[in-house]
N, C-alpha and C positions, 0 to 999 in steps of 0.2 A: 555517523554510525546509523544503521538500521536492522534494529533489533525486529524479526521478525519472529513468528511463530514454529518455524524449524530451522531458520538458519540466521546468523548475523554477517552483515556485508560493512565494510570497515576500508576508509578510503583517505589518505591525505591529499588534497588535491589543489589547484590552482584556481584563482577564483572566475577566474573565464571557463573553468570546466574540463580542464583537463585534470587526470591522475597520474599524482608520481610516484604511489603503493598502494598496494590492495592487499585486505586480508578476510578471507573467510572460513566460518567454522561455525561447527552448529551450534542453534541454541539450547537446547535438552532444559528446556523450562520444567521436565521435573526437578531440578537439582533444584529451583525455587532463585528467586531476586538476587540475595547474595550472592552465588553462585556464580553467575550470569553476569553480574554487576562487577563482577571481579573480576571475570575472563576478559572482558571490555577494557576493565583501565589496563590490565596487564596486554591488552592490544593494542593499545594507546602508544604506551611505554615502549612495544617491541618494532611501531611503525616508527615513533620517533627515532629511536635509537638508530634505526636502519637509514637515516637521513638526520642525522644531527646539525648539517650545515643548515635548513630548513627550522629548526626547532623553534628559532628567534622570530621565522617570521609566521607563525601563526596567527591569523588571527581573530581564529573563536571556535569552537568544536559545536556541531550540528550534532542532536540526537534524534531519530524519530525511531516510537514506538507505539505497535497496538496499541489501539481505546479498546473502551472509554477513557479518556485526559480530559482532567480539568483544566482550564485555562483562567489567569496567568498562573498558579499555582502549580501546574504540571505535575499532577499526581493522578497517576493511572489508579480507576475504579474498577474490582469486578470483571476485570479482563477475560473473556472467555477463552481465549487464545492463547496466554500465556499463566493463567493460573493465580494472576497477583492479583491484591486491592490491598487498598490503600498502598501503595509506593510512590514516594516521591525522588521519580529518578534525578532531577537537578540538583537536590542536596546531597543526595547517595553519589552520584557520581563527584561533585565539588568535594565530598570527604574524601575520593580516590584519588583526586585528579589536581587538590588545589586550583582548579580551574572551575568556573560555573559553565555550564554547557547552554547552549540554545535548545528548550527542548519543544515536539512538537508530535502530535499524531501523523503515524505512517502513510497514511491517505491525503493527508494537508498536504507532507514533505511532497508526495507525487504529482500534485495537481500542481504545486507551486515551480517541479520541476519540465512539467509541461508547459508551462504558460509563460517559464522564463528560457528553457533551454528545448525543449522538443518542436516537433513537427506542428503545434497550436500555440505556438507562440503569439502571447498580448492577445489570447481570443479572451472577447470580455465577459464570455458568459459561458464555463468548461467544467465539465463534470467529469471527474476523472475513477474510476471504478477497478480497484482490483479483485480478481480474483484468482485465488490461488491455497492455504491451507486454509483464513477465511476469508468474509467476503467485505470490504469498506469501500467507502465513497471519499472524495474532496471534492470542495462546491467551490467557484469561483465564481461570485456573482457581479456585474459591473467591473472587473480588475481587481476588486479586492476577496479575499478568502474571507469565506463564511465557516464562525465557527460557532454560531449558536450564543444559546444567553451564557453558558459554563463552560464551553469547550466540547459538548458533546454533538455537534452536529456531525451529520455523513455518515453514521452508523445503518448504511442501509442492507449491511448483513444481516440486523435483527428487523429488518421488513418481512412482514408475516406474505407466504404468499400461496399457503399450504393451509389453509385453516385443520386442526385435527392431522399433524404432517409429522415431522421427524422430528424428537425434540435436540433443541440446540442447547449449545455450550451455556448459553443468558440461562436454561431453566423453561425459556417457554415450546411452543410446537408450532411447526411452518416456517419457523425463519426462513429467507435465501440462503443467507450461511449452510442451513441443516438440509436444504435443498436441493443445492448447485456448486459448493465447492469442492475443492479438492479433496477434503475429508470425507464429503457427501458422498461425491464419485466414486473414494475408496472402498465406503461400508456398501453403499449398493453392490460394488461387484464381489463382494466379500458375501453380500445374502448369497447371490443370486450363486456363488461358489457351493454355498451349503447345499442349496436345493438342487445341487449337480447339475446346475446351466451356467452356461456365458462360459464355460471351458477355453473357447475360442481368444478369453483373452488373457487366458495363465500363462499355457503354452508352459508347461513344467513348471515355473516358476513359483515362490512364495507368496507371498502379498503384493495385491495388483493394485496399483493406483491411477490416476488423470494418467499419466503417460503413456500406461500398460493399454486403457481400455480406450484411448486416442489412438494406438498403432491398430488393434481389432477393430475398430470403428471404419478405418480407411482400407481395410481389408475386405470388408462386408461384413463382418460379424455380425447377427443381428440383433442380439443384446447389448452389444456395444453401439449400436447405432441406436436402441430403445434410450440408453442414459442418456447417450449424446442428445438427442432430441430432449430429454425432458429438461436438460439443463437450459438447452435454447430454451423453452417455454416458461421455465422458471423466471431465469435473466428476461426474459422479453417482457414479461408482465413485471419486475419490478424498475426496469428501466420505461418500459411506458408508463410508470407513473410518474417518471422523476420528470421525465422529460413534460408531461402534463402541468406538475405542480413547477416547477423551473421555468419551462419553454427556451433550453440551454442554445447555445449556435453549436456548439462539437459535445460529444462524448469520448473519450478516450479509455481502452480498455487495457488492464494490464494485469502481475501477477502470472503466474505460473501457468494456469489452467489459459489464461487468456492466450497467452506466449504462445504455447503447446499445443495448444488448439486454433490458431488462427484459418488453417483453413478448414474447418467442423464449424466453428462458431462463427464467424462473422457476416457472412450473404444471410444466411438463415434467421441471425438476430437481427439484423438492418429490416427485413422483409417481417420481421414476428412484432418491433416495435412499431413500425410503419402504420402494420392494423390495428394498433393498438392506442393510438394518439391522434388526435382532433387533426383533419389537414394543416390548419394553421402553422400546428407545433410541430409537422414532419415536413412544414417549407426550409427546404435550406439546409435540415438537418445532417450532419454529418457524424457515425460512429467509428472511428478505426482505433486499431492496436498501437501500444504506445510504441515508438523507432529508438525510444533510452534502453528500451531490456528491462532486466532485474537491476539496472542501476536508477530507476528514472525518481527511486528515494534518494541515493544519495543528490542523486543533481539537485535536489528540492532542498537539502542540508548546505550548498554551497549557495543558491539563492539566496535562501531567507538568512542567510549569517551574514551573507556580501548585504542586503538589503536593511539589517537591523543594527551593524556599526556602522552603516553609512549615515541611518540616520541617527543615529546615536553621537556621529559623530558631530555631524550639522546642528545637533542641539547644544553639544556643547561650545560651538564655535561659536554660535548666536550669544551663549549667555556669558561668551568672553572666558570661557576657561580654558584649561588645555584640554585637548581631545586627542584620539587616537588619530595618527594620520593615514587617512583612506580615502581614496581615490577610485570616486563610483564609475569612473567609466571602467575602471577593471572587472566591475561585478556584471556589469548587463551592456 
């Protein structure tokens, strides 16, 4: 499962990677946890049902959602994105589900689906970056996922990069998030609607978002080409830091805005980090868009589930109990 900020993407799948149903619908996080938390097991129940011959062989449910998540405890703080704190989806959901779920931040699940199933596979040192309603990071540092002293590493949507700048969902001003995402995107062309410019990228229509003012952009618009650019320089300055403080071998960009924009955003962000990072840390360096899509969280939910009964299960084979029988060359 991946609970995002407007939409959740819901998948039973094979642990090599493949899908034998898919289910999506949006999140409407005003309705609040409950809500939300419901509509999920009751998506649970309606993918099972759809494949019952399957139901036996489950064997573990992936959840990844917005941070802040604490780790191991996995309870989302303070979410700017989805409205909650303190939630702890692993018990909420175990009350729905009789089942405990794997749970984990949505930027983790990505990075980990890059590294085990995308185009940067086994890179050992991969920073993976969506952007789309907001903005999050996964760090993979050496092959193994960095998550900070509590679970809150990779939050580099609230990397300030605007001092005095737009205030974000956290409460502060400048974030990336408040920047350069997709919301950012939105309200900018929504001013700049008021002040009766950037016309060119309504075209009649209601409320214009990342899609609306990425079609005016490749058209010439030239307010649509102003966002587009500021977004490049936003992302460039908070990606030349990561890549500074890291000195990662790949970046990987995804999320909707990323998707949707590939050919706006990425010669221009390559070229805007470039000058922005010591030669050392731009030898080698490679940034491109993720080849998973908007699935490349779930693929990170079948990783880390194949990866954590494997070992779960090698522990208890050592210590002579019974274990679950799983067979790791199926996962990787």
């Amino acid at each position: 499962m991946d609970l995002g900020g407007s939409k959740v993407l819901m998948a039973v799948a094979m642990a090599e990677g493949q899908f034998l149903r898919r289910l999506k619908f949006p999140t409407q996080s005003e309705k609040g946890p409950e809500d939300i938390l419901d509509r999920i097991a009751a998506g649970v129940q309606e993918m099972l049902k759809a494949g019952a011959e399957t139901a036996d062989r489950i064997v573990g449910i992936g959840v990844a959602t917005p941070g802040p998540l604490s780790f191991p405890d996995t309870v989302v703080w303070d979410s700017p994105n989805l409205g909650w704190n303190r939630v702890n989806i692993k018990e909420e959901m175990k009350a729905r589900l009789g089942w405990e779920p794997l749970v984990e931040k949505d930027t983790n699940m990505a990075v980990l689906g890059e590294y085990y199933f995308g185009q940067m596979q086994r890179c050992q040192n991969l920073l993976y970056i969506t952007v789309s309603t907001g903005i999050g990071g996964g760090i993979m540092l050496g092959g193994q996922l960095y998550r900070g002293q509590n679970g809150g590493a990779g939050e580099i949507g609230h990397m300030v990069v605007a001092s005095g700048g737009r205030i974000c969902g956290c409460g502060r001003q400048g974030c990336l998030e408040a920047q350069a995402s997709g919301t950012a995107i939105a309200q900018m062309a929504k001013e700049l609607g008021q002040e009766g410019k950037g016309q060119g990228m309504f075209s009649g229509l209601g409320t214009v978002g990342a899609k609306e003012v990425g079609e005016a952009a490749r058209r010439g618009d030239r307010e649509a080409r102003t966002i587009v650019a500021q977004v490049v320089d936003y992302l460039g300055i908070a990606l030349g830091n990561l890549v500074n403080i890291f000195n990662p071998e790949k970046i990987v960009l995804g999320g909707a805005v990323s998707l949707g924009w590939e050919d706006l955003l990425l010669e221009p962000l390559r070229e805007r980090v470039k000058a922005e990072v010591f030669p050392l840390n731009a030898r080698d360096l490679q940034i491109e868009v993720t080849r998973l899509g908007e699935d490349v969280v779930l693929y990170g939910c079948i990783a880390e589930v194949g990866r954590r009964k494997t070992e779960g299960g090698k522990r208890k084979a050592e210590d002579g109990r019974s274990c679950i029988r799983v067979d790791s060359t199926n996962f990787f």
